[in-house]
KEMISE-451042 format. One line per field, with one value per residue (C-alpha): x, y, z; residue number from 1. Coordinates in Angstrom, 3 decimals, m for minus. Layout:
N
u	(X ...)
v	(Y ...)
w	(Z ...)
num	(NUM ...)
This chain:
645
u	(62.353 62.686 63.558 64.023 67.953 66.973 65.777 65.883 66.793 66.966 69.737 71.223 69.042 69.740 68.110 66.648 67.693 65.370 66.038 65.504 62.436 58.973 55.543 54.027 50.743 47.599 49.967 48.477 49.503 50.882 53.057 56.668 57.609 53.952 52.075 50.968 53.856 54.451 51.228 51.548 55.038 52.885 50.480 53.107 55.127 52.423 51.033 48.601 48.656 47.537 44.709 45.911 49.146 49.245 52.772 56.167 58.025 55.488 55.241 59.202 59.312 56.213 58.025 61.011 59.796 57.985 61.134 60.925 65.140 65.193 63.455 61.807 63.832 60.825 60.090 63.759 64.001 63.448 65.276 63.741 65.584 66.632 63.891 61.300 59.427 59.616 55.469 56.505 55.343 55.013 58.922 59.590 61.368 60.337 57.465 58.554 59.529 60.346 61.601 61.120 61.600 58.203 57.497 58.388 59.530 62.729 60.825 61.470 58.726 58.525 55.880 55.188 54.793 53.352 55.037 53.046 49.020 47.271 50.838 51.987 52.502 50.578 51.313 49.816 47.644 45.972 46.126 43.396 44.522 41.177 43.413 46.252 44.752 44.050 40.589 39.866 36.602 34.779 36.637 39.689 42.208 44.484 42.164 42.378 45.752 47.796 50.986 52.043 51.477 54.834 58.136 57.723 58.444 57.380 55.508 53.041 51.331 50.096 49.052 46.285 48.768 48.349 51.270 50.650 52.334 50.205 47.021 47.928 49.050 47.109 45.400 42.928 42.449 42.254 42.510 41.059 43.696 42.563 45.499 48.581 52.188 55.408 56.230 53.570 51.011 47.467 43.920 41.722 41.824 39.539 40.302 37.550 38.550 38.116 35.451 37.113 41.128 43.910 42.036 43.859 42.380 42.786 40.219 37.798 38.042 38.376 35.098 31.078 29.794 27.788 24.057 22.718 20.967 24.066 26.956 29.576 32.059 31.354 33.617 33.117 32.288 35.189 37.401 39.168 39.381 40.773 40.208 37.079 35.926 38.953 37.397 34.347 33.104 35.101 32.462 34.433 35.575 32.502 30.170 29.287 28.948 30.953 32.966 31.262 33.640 32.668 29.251 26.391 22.533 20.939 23.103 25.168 28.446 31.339 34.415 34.791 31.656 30.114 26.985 25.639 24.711 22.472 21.570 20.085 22.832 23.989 26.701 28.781 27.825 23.899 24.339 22.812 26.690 27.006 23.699 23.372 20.812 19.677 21.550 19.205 16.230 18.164 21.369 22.429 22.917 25.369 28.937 32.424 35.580 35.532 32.513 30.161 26.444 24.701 26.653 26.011 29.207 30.431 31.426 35.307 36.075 36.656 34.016 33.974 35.146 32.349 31.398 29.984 32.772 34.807 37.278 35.390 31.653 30.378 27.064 26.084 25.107 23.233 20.912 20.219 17.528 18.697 19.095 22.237 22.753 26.216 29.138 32.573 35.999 39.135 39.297 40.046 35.969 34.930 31.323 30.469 27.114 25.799 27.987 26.259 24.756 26.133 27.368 29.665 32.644 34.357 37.421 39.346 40.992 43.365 42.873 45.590 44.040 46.273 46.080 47.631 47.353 47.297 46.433 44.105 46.787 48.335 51.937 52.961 49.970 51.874 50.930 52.056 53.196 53.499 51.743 53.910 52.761 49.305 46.944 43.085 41.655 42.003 41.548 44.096 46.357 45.809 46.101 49.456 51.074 51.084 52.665 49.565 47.738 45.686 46.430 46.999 47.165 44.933 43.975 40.416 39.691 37.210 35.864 36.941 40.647 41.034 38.666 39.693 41.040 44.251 45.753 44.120 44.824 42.196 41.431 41.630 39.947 41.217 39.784 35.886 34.077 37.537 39.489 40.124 37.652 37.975 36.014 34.099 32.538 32.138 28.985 28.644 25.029 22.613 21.625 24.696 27.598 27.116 25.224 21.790 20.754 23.036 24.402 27.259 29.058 29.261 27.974 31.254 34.885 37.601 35.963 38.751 41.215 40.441 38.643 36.119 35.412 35.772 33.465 35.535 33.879 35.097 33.806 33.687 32.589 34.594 36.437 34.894 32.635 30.794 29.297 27.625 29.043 31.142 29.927 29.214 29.022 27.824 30.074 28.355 31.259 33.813 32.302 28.748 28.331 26.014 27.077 25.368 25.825 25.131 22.942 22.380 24.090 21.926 24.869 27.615 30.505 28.387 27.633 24.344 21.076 17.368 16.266 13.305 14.828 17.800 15.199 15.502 12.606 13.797 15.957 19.420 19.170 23.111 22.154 19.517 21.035 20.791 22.158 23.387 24.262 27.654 26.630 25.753 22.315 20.197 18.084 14.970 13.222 16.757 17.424 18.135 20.954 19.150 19.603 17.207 17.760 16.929 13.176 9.980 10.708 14.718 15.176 13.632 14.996 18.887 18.981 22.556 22.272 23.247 20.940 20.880 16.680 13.827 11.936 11.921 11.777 13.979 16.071 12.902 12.941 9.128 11.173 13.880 16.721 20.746 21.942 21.169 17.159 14.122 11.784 8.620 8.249 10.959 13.988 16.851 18.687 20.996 19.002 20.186 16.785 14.746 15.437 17.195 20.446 20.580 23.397 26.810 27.562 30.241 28.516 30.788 30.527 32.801 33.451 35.113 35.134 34.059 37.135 39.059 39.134 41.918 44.712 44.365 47.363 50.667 48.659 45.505 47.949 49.659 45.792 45.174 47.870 47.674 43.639 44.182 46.795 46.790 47.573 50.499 51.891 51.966 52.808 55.313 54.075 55.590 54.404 52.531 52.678 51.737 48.487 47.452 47.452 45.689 42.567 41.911 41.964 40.856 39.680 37.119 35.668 35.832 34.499 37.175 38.265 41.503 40.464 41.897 38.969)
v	(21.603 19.317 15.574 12.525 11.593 8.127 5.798 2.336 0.041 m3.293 m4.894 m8.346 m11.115 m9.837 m10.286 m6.682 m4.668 m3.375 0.039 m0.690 m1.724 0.431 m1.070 m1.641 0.594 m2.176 m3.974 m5.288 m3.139 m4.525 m3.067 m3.643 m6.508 m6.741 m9.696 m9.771 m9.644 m13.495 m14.123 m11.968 m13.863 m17.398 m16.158 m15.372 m18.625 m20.677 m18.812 m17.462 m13.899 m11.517 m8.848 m6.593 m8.908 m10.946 m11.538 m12.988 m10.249 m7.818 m10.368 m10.148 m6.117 m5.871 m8.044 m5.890 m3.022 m3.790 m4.915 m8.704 m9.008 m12.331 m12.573 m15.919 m17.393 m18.154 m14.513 m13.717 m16.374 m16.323 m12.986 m10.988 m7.268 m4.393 m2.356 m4.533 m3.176 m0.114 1.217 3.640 7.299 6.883 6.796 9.422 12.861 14.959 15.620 14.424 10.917 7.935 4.516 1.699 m2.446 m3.921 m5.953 m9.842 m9.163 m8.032 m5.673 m1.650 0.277 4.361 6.184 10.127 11.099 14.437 14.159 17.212 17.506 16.159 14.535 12.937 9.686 9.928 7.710 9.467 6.716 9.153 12.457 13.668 17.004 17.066 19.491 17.606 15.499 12.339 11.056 9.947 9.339 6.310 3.936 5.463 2.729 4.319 3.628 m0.061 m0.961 m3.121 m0.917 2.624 4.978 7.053 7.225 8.962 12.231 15.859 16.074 13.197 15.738 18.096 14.601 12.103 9.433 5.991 4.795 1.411 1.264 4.057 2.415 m0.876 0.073 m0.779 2.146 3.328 7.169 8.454 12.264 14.200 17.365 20.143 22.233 20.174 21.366 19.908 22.458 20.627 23.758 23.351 24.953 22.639 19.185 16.621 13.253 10.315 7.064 3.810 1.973 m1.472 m0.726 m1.732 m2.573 m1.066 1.551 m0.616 m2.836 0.054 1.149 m2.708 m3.844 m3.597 m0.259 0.888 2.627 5.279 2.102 m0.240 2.095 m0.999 1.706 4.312 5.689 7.184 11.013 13.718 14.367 16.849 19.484 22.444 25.269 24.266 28.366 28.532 25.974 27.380 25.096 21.960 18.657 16.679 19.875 21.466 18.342 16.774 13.246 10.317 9.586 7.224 5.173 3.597 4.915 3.928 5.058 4.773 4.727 6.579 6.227 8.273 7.130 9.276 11.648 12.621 10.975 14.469 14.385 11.407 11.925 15.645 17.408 20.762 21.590 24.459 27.288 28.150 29.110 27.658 27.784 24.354 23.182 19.157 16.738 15.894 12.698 10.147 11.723 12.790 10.503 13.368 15.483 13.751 15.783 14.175 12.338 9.776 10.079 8.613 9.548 7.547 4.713 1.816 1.300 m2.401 m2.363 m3.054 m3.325 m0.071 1.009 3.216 5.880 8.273 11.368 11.025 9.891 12.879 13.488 15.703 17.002 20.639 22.048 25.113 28.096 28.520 25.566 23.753 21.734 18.922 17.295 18.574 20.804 19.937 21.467 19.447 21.018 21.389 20.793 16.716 16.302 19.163 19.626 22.694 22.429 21.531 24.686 27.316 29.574 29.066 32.157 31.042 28.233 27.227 26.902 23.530 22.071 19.564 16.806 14.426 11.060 10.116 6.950 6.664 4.070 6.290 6.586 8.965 11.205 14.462 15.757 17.698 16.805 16.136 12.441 11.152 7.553 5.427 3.312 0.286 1.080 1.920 2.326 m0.150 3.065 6.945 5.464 2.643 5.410 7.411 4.394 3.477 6.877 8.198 11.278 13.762 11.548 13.857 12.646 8.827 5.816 3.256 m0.058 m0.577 m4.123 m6.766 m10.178 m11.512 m10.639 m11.726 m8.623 m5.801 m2.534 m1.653 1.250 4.609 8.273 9.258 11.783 12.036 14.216 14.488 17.316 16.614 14.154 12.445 12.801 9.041 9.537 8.692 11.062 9.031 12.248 16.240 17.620 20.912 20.375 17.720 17.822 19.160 17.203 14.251 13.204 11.771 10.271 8.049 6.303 8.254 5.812 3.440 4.909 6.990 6.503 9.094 12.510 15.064 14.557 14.393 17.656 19.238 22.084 20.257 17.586 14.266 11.005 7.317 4.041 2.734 m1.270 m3.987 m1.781 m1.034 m3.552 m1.253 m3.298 m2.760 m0.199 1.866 5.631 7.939 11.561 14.189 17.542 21.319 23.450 21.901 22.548 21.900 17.679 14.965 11.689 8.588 4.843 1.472 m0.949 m2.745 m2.219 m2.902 m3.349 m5.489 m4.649 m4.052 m0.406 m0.369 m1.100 m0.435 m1.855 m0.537 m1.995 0.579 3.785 2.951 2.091 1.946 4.597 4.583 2.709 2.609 1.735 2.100 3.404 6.609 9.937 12.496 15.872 16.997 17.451 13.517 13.911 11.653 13.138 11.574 9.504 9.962 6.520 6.115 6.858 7.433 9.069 10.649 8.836 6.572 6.871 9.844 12.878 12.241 11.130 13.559 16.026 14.438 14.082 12.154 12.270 11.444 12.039 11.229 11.063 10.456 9.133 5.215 5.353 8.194 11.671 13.565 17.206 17.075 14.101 15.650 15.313 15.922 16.493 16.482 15.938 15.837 18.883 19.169 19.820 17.312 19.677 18.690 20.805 20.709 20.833 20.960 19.318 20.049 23.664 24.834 26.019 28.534 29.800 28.067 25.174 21.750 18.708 15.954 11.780 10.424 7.362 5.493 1.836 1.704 1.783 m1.336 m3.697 m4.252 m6.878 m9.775 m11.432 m13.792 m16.799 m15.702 m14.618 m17.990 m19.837 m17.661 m18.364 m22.286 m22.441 m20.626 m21.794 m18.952 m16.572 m18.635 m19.593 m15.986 m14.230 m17.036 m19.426 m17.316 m14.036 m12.731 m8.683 m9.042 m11.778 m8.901 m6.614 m8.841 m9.968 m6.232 m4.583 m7.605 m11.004 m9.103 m8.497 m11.793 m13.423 m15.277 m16.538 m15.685 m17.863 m21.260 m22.882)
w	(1.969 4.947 3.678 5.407 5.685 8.174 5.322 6.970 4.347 3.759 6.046 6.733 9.110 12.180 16.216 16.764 19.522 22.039 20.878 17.583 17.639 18.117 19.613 16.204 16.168 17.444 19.197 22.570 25.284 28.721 31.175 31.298 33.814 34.713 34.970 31.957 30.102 30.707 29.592 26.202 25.868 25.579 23.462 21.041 21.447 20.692 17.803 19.360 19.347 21.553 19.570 16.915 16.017 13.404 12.357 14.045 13.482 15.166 18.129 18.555 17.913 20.630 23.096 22.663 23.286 26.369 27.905 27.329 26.971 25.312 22.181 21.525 19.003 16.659 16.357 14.954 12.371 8.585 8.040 10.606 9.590 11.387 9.818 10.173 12.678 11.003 10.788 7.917 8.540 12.154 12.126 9.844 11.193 8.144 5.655 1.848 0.461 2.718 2.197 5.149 4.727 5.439 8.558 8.124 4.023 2.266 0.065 0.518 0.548 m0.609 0.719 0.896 4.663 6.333 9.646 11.384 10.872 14.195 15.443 11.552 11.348 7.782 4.238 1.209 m0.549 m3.700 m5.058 m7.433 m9.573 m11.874 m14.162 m14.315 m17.986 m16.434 m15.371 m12.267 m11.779 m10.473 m13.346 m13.098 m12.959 m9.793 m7.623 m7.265 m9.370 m7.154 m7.602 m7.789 m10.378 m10.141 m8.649 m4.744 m5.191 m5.081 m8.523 m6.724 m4.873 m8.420 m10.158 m10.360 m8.394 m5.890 m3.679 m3.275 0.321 1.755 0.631 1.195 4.785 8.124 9.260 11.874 10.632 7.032 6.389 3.332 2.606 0.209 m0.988 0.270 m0.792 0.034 2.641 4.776 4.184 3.214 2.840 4.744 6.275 7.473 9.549 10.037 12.135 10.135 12.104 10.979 12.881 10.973 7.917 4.448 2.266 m0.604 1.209 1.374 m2.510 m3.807 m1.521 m2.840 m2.829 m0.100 0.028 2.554 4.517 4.162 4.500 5.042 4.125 6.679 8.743 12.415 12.045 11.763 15.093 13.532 11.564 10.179 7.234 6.164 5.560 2.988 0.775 0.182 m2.928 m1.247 m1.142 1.713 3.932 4.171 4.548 8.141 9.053 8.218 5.182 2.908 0.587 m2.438 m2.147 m4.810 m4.762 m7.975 m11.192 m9.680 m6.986 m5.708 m4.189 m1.535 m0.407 3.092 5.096 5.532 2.634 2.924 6.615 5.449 7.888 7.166 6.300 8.031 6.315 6.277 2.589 m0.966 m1.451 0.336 m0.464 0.206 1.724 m1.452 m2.318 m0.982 m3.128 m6.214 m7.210 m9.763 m6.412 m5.258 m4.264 m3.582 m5.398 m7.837 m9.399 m11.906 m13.683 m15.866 m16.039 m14.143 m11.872 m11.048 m7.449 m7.179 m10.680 m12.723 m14.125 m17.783 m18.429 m19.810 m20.088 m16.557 m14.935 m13.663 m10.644 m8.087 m8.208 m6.648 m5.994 m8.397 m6.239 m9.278 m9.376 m6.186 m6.623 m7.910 m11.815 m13.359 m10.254 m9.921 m11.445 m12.262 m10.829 m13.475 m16.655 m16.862 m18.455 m20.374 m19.395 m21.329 m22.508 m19.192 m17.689 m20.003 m18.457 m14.849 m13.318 m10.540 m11.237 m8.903 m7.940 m9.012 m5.685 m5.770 m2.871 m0.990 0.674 3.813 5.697 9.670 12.860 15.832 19.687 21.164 22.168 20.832 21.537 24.624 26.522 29.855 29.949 33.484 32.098 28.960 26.591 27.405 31.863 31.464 34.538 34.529 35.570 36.530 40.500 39.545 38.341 41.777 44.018 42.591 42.594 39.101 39.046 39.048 37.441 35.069 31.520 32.231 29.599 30.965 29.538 31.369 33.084 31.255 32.319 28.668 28.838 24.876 24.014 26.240 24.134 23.706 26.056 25.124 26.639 29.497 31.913 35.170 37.624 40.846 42.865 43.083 45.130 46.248 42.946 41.088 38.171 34.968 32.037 29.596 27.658 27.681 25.782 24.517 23.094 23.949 19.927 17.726 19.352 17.186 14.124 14.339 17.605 19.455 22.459 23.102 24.673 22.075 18.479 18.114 18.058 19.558 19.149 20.147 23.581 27.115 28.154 30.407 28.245 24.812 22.832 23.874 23.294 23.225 22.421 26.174 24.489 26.124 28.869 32.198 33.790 36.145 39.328 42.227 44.364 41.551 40.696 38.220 38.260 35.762 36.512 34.789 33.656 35.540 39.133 40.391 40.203 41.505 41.761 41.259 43.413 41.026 42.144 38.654 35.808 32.817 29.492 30.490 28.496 26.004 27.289 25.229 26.717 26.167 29.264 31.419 34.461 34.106 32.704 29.092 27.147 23.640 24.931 26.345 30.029 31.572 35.413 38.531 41.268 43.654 42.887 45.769 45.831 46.191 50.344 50.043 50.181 48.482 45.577 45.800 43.379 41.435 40.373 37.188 35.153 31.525 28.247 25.348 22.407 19.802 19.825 19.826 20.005 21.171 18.005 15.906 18.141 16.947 21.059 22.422 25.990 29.597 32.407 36.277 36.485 37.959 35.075 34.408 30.872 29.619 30.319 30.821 32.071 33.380 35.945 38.415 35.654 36.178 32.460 28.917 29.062 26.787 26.483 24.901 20.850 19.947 21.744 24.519 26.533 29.615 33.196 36.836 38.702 35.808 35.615 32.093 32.082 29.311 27.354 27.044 29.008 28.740 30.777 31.952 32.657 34.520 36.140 39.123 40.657 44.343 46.762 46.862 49.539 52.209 50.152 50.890 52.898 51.570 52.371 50.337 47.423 47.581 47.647 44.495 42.383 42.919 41.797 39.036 36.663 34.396 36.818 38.077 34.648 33.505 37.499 38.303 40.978 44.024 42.758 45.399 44.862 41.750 42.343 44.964 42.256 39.855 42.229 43.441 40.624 38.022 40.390 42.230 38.606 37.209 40.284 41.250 44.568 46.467 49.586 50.561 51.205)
num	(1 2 3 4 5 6 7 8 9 10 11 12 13 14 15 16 17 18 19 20 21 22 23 24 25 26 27 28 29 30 31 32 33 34 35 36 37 38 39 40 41 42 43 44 45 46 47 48 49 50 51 52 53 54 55 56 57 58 59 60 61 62 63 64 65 66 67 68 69 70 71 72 73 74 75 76 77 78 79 80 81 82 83 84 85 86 87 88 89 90 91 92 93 94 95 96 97 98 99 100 101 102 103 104 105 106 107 108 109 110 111 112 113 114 115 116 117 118 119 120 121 122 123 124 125 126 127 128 129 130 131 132 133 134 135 136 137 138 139 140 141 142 143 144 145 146 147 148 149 150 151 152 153 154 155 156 157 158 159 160 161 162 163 164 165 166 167 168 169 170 171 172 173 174 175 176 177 178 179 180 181 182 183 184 185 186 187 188 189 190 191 192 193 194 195 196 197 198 199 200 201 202 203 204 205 206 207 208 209 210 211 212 213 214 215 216 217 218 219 220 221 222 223 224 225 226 227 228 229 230 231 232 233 234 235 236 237 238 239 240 241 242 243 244 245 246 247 248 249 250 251 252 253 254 255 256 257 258 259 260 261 262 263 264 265 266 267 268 269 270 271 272 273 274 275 276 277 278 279 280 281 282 283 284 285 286 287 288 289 290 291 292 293 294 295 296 297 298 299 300 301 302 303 304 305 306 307 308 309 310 311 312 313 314 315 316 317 318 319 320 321 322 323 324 325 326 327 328 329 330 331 332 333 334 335 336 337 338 339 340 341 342 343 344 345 346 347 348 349 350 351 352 353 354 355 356 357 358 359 360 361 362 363 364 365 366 367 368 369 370 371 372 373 374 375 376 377 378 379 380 381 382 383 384 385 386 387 388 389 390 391 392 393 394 395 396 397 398 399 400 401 402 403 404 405 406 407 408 409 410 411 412 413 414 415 416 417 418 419 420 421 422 423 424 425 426 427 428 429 430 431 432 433 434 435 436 437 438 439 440 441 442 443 444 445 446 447 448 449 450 451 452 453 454 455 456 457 458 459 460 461 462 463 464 465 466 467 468 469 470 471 472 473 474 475 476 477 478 479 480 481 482 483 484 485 486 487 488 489 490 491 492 493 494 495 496 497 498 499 500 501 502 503 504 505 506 507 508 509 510 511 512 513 514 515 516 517 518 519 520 521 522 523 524 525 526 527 528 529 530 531 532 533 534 535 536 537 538 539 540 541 542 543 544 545 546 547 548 549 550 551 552 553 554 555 556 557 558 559 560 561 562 563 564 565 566 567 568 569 570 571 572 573 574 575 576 577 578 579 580 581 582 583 584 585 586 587 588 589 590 591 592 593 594 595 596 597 598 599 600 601 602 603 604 605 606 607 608 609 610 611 612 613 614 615 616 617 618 619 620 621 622 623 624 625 626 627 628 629 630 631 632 633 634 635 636 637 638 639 640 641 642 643 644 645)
């Protein structure tokens, strides 16, 4: 067994060295020695800190890191200690027990880390064993006890168990594992992003429960997973849509079960084996962790424990309509009078619950620069040399610099149409991509990595501004495009809009426009870039798409249509000018800002700096490479004005 020998303990006060100190995970990202870094460096001197920090030791760790060589002394005082910028798991170099000092405290923390599923970087918060002789079902006291349960070691991972650190730690991503050992092999894993970042599983389990029309503890759908057909009778691995936690309908809740269930989505398997869609009509159909029947549960305080309240819950293959159509895993409750008769048990499967903050990335990608230099854009990335470009961190341009996201892994293509564009999303299926119907630039988190020939999706909110001038293009199976010239752009930074002035509708209406071929040849009447969503027969259809069109008020393939369009009897497909394109197919977005301007001159960059004093009191007053920079990449945007007069 692999352990970790690097335990940073608690040390004497001491003023962190560069090297010692990581980026904590959420920490605003700005490039080293950019102009921006002077501006992050106020922000934290006067208390007010730049997004996703929240604490003096993270502002003097983040500054660090990004190459800021003198500390402020306010972020080193009060015992500031060599390990406490230490983001647990994401530091550890083996799977097993590992003990960290906590940012801004003198208290060491023990946590259980898996260093290798989708990149590691993961704190075990529960296990559930429902043979193990404890009960853990809905009003099982681990679930919300304020410390842990058991000393971190091995036997934690064959035991009902909590680690207080792992659920009480910040986290963007939690991950269901069926089967996990402490060799680091498993049967089947899941991972959802949190929709709230950096919020603490604690905070999830401790808040009210949630019902299939107020899900406030849904997270974004699965973007990965793995095993699933190993785990036949398994209620989270098998199960599509988001993870629901705390979840009540009826008299009845679970802590942890799937929105497929409540949405009616099938499940992977086209089998009465994985029966579900029942739990919105029938609350003793419900399948997942932590549950409870019968008994009225009380939101964050533990409820009873019955003879309803059992660790994990499993449809019958026997009995799948419904009642007492579920069957209980292990032998924690002993449910034998309801069992009688039941031909298949199932197996009992013993889960893990992980928490993690992470980056869209994944290891040995060939990313051509770093978190801490991030491009604005794909064309940013080309225009200042990037190696290759290709995989790029970028941290996308706003006109509210206080809400912009933090740097994120995108790609890049380079080759078509003049190279310089950045991909936004890669569809598969106009219907099966994503759950329900959506706006696909918004309703979803980070679904998979940066691909062409892969699902990839992103929550575009608050990054690009598109104006004017700037382009999109929709690319079929990497090589046949159109591209598409803005003239309005209907969402702001919202990137959601319903607008009939853009061809929405009550559907999906991005921008008007005019689309070309790849020749440059206008396509007439194409003037709209649209989508089929949301409403009729796109949203019974489960439509998510992205069209170039002809049609003012939505994708429609009766229009001339470039993309994922509607077609009659409540279906979508792809199209190429409204003629199908059957069989397999991966349809691309991408987008890039209009071609820059020629810089303006010393003189203009000296005028620019002295009206506005932001610039100059984070650029330095004589900073004139870098206040070129700024107003052609970010002025332009925010309407400012690098003129004298």
């Amino acid at each position: 067994m692999r352990t970790n020998t690097n335990t940073a303990a608690a040390a004497a006060p001491v003023v962190p060295a560069a090297a010692a100190c990581r980026v904590p995970r959420g920490v605003i990202m700005v490039p080293r020695g950019s102009m921006f870094l002077a501006l992050a460096a106020l922000l934290c001197w006067a208390g007010a800190y730049p997004p996703g920090v929240t604490a003096d030791a993270e502002c003097c760790c983040g500054m660090l890191a990004m190459g800021f060589k003198q500390p402020l002394a306010r972020c080193c005082t009060g015992g500031l200690t060599a390990g406490a910028c230490d983001e647990g798991c994401s530091n550890a170099v083996a799977n097993g027990p590992y003990s960290f000092t906590a940012a801004a405290a003198s208290e060491v923390k023990s946590v259980y880390c898996n260093t290798e599923i989708a990149g590691g970087g993961w704190h075990l918060a529960y296990t559930i064993n429902p043979s193990d002789g404890n009960r853990m079902g809905w009003g099982g006291a681990l679930w919300t006890q304020a410390t842990s349960s058991a000393a971190t070691d091995e036997s934690v991972l064959n035991k009902d168990y909590v680690n207080a650190a792992g659920a009480g730690m910040p986290a963007n991503e939690i991950m269901i594992v069926n089967g996990y050992k402490s060799d680091g092999t498993y049967d089947a894993y899941t991972i959802w992003p949190f929709r709230v970042s950096r919020k603490t599983l604690f905070e999830y389990v401790r808040a009210a429960t949630s019902t299939c029309d107020d899900a406030d503890g849904a997270t974004f759908p699965f973007t990965a997973r793995n095993g699933s057909a190993s785990v036949p009778f398994d209620p989270i691995n098998n199960q599509f849509g988001d993870l629901y936690i705390n979840f009540g309908y009826g008299n009845n809740a679970h802590r942890f079960m799937t929105a497929g269930q409540c949405t009616g989505e099938h499940t992977e398997k086209a089998s009465t084996l994985y029966r579900n869609g029942l739990s919105c009509t029938n609350d003793d159909a419900m399948l997942g962790l932590g549950n409870d029947w019968e008994v009225t549960y009380t939101n964050s305080n533990p409820g009873d424990i019955s003879t309803w309240s059992h660790d994990v819950s499993v449809f019958s293959p026997d009995n799948c309509d419904g009642g007492r159509s579920s069957q209980l895993m292990g032998t924690d409750l002993s449910m034998s009078s309801e069992l009688a008769g039941f031909a298949t048990v199932p197996p009992t499967y013993t889960y893990t619950i992980w928490t993690r903050t992470a980056y869209n990335t994944a290891p040995g990608m060939g990313i051509r620069n770093t978190a801490s230099s991030p491009a604005v854009s794909c064309r940013h990335a080309v225009d200042t040399n990037v190696a290759g470009a290709g995989l790029v961190w970028i941290r996308p341009n706003t006109q509210n610099s206080e809400t912009a996201p933090f740097a994120f892994i995108a790609g890049c293509n380079l080759k078509l149409a003049g190279g310089g564009w950045t991909l936004l999303l890669t569809q598969t299926d106009p219907i099966k991509n994503f759950q329900g119907s959506v706006n696909v630039f918004v309703d979803y988190g980070d679904v998979g990595v940066p691909s062409s020939t892969e699902v990839y999706a992103h929550n575009w909110t608050n990054s690009f501004l598109p104006t004017t001038g700037d382009e999109f293009m929709i690319v079929k199976d990497g090589g046949e495009y159109v591209t598409f010239i803005v003239s309005t752009w209907c969402p702001g930074t919202s990137w959601h809009s319903l607008s009939g002035a853009c061809g929405g509708n009550q559907h999906p209406g991005w921008a008007s426009g005019q689309a070309y071929d790849a020749s440059g040849n206008a396509l007439s009447g194409v003037i709209y870039m649209n989508g089929c969503a949301y409403s009729g027969g796109c949203s019974r259809a489960g439509a998510d798409t992205v069209a170039f069109t002809s049609h003012p008020n939505w994708a429609n393939s009766a229009s001339s249509c470039y993309g994922g369009c509607y077609v009659y009897d409540d279906q979508a497909g792809f199209f190429w000018n409204s003629v199908l394109q059957p069989g397999n197919h991966a349809y691309s977005v991408y987008f890039r800002e209009k071609a820059l301007p020629a810089t303006i001159g010393d003189e203009q960059a000296t005028c620019y700096l002295n009206r506005y004093a932001d610039l100059s009191q984070a650029f330095g007053a004589t900073n004139l490479p870098t206040a070129k920079e700024h107003w052609a990449y970010y002025g332009i945007r925010e309407q400012r004005n690098p003129f004298c007069s």
